[in-house]
C-alpha positions as CSV (number, residue, x, y, z in Angstrom):
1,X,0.0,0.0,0.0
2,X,1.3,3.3,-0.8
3,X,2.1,6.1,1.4
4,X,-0.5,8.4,0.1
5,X,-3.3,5.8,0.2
6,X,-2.0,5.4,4.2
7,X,-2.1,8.8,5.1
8,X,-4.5,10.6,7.5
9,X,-3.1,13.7,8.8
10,X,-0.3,14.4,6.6
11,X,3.1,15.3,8.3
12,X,6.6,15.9,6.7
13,X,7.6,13.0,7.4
14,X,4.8,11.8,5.4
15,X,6.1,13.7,2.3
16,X,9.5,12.6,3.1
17,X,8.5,9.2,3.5
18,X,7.1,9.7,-0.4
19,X,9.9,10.8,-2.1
20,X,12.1,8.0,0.0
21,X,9.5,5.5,-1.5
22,X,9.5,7.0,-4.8
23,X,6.2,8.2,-5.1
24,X,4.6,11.9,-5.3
25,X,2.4,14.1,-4.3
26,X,-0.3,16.7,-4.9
27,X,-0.6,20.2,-3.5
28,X,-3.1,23.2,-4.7
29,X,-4.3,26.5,-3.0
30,X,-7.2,26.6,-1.0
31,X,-8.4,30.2,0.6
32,X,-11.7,29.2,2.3
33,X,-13.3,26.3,4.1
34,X,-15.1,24.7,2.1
35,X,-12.2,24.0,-0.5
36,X,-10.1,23.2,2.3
37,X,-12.4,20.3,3.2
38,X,-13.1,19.1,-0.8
39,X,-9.1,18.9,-1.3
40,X,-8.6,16.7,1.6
41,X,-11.7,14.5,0.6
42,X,-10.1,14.3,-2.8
43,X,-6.3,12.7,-2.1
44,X,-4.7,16.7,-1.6
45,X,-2.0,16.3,0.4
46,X,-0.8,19.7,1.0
47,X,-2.7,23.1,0.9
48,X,-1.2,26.3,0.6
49,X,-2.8,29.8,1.8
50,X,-0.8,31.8,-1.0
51,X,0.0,35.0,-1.8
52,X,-1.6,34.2,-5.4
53,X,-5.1,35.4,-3.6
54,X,-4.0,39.1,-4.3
55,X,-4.6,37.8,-8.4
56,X,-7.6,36.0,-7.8
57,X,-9.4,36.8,-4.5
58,X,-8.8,40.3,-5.4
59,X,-8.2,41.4,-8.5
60,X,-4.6,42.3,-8.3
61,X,-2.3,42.5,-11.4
62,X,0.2,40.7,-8.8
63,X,1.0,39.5,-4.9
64,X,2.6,42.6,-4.0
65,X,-0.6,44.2,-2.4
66,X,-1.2,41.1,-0.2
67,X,-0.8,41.7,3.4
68,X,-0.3,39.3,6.7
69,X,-4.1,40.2,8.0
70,X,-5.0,38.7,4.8
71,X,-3.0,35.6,5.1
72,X,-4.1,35.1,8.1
73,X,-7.4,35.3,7.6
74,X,-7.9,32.9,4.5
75,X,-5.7,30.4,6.6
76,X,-8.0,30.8,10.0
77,X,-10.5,29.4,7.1
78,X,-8.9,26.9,5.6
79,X,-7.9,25.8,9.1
80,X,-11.5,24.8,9.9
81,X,-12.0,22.9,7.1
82,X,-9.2,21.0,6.6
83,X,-9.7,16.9,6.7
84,X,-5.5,16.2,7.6
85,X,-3.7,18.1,4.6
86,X,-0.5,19.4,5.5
87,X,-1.1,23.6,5.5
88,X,1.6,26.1,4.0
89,X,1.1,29.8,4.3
90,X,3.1,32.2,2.1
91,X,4.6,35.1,4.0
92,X,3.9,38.0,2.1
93,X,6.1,40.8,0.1
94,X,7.7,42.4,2.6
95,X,7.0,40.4,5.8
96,X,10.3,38.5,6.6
97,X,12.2,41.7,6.1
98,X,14.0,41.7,9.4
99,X,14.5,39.0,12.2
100,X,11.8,40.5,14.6
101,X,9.4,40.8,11.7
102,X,9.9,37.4,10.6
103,X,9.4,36.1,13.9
104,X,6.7,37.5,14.7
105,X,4.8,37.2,11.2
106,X,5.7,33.3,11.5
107,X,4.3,32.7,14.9
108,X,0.9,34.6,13.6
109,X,1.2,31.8,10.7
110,X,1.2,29.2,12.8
111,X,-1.2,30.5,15.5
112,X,-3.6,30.7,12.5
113,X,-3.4,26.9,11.5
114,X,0.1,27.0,9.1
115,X,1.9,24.0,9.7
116,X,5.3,25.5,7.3
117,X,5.4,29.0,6.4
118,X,7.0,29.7,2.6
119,X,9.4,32.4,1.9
120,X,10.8,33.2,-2.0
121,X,14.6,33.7,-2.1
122,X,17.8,31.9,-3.0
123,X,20.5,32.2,-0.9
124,X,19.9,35.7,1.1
125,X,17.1,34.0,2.7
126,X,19.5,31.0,4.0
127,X,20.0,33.5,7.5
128,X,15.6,33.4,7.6
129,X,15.2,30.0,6.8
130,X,18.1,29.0,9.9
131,X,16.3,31.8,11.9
132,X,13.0,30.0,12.0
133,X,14.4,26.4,11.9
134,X,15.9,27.1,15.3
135,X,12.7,28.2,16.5
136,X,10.7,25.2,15.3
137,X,8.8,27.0,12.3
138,X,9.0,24.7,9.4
139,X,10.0,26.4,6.1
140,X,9.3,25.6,2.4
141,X,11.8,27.7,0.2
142,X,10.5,28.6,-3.1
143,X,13.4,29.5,-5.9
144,X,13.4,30.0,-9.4
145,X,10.3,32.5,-10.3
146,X,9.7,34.2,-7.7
147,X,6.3,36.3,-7.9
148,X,7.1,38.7,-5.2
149,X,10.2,39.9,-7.3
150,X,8.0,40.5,-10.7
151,X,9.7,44.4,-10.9
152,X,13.0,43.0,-10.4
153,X,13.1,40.2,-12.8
154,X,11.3,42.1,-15.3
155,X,8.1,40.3,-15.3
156,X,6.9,36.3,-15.2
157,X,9.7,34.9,-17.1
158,X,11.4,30.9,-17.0
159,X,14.3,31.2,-14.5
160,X,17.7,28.8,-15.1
161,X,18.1,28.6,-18.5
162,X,21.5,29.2,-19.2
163,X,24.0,27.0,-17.6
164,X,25.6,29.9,-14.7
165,X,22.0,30.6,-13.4
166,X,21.0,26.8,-13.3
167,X,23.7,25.8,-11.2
168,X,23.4,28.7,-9.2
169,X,20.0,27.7,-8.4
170,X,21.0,24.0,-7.1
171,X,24.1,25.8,-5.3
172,X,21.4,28.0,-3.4
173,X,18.9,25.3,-2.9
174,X,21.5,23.1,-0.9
175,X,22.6,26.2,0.6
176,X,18.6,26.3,2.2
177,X,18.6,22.5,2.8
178,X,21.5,22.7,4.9
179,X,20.1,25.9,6.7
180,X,17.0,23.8,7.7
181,X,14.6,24.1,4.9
182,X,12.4,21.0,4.8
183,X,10.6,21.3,1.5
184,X,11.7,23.2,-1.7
185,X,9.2,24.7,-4.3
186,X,10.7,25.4,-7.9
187,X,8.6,27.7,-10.2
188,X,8.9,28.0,-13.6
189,X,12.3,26.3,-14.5
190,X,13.3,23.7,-17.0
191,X,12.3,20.6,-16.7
192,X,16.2,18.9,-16.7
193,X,17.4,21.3,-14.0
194,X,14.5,20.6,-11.6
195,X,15.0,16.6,-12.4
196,X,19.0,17.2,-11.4
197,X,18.2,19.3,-8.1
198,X,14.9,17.0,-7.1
199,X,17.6,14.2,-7.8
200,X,20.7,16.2,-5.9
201,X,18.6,17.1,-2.9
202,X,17.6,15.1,0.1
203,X,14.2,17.3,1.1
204,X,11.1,16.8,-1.4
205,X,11.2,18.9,-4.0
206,X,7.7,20.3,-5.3
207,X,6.8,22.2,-8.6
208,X,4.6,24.3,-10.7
209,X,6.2,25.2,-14.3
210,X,8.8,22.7,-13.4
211,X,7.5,19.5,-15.4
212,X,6.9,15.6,-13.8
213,X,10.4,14.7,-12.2
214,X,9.9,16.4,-8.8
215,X,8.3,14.9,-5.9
216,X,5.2,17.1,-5.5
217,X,3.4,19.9,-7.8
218,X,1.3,22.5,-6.8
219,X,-0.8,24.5,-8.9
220,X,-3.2,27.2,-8.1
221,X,-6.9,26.1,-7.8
222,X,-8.5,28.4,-10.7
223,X,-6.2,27.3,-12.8
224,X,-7.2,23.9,-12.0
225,X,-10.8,24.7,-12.5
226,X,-9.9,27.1,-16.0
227,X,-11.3,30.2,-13.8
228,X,-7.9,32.4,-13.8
229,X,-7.7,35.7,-15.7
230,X,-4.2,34.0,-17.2
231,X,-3.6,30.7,-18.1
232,X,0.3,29.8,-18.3
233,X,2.1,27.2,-20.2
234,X,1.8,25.1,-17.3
235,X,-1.8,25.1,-16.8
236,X,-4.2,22.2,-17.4
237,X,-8.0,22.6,-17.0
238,X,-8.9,19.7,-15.2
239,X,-12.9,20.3,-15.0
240,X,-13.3,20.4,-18.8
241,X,-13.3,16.9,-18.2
242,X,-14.9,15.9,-15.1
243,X,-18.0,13.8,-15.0
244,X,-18.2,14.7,-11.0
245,X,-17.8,18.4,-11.1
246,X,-15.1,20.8,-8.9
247,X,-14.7,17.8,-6.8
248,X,-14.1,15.4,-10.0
249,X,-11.7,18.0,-11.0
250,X,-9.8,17.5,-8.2
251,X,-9.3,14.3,-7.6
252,X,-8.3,13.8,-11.7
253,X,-5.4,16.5,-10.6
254,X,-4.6,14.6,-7.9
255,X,-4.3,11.2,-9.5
256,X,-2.4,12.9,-12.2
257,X,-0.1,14.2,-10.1
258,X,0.4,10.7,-8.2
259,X,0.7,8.6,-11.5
260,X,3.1,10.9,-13.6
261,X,0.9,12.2,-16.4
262,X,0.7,15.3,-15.4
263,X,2.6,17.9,-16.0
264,X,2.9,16.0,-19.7
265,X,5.0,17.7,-22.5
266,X,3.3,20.2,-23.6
267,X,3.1,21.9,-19.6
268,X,7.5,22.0,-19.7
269,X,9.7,24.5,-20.0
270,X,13.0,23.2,-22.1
């Protein structure tokens, strides 16, 4: 029987159980209750609260103008629906900006519900990630595109392409396993640089834009449903297809995931 199948209240050590055994795993947003509960019914092992609410909660042409009340808030919902998913929270633009800050913005994370907080860096946020680590806040580092750095990078554009910034990526991302990080989240890279650091790494790697090889994806639940103002490369509309509805939707995501069909070709970056 496979981990997955096993699983009630989901735990890292579940997930690192699953990549030990080979397998994979499924994660999507979720900023209310009653999502919350329909992911968990539906083989979701991990829900994050993310940032990604300032696009399509609110109308925003990016995350930037999400705050920590909001954050907290969704996650406070998704709390109370949640059937034993593993929950994630982003921390927003600007709220790990100094050590008191982070500390404080992490606890509210986890008072709320979070069970890992996410930050988006490469190496600067090593100091963060070892910070909270101490302190017995989980953290999931997210590298490659990173959304809160759209005005930096000059817009949504695939990260690691040329053959410096690739193996600068897997030099940063053992730099953040060995500072405590317990998962990784790789956005928008190609496909044969997330198989080698997936493959390099001993924490499960998860990833959206980053094709099949890594141990979990995540993708964002409108794009799931074909509901987002944008529809990336990476997207697949899974309701198109259900004979069950949003929940049908789901759960053919979640399989997908689990059984290696999706992301197929056509989702990966080369």
């Amino acid at each position: 029987m496979s981990t997955q199948s096993k699983a009630r209240n989901v735990t890292l050590t579940t997930l690192q159980k699953i990549k030990e055994n080979g397998e994979k795993f499924a994660c999507l947003t979720a900023y209310d209750a009653g999502f919350s509960s329909i992911l968990g019914d539906q083989g979701v092992e991990v829900i994050l609260v993310g940032d990604s609410l300032g696009m399509v909660l609110q109308g925003h042409d990016s995350t930037l103008p999400v705050t920590m009340e909001d954050i907290i808030y969704h996650m406070q919902c998704v709390k109370r629906g949640n059937k034993g998913a593993l929950l994630m929270a982003d921390m927003p633009f600007m709220s790990y900006s100094s050590e008191t800050q982070t500390l404080e913005n992490a606890a509210s994370l986890m008072r709320a519900g979070a069970h890992i907080i996410k930050l988006e860096g490469g190496a600067w946020i090593a100091s963060t990630t070892k910070l909270l680590a101490e302190r017995g806040i989980p953290v999931c580092a997210h590298m490659g595109l990173t959304p809160q750095s759209v005005n930096r990078i000059g817009g949504f554009h695939v990260q690691g392409r040329d053959t410096e910034q690739a193996q600068a990526i897997i030099e940063e991302a053992h730099l953040l396993q060995d500072a405590g990080a317990n998962l990784l989240l790789l956005e928008c890279v190609p496909r044969s640089l997330a198989k080698e650091l997936t493959n390099s790494v001993d924490i499960p790697v998860i990833g959206i834009g980053a094709g099949p090889d890594t141990t979990g994806q995540i993708m964002v639940l409108h794009d799931v449903l074909g509901i987002s103002p944008i529809s990336p490369k990476f997207v697949k509309n899974f309701l198109i297809e259900s004979t069950n509805g949003i929940p049908g939707a789901i759960h053919a995501y979640a399989q997908a995931v689990k059984n290696g069909s999706f992301p197929a070709e056509e989702h990966c970056f080369h």
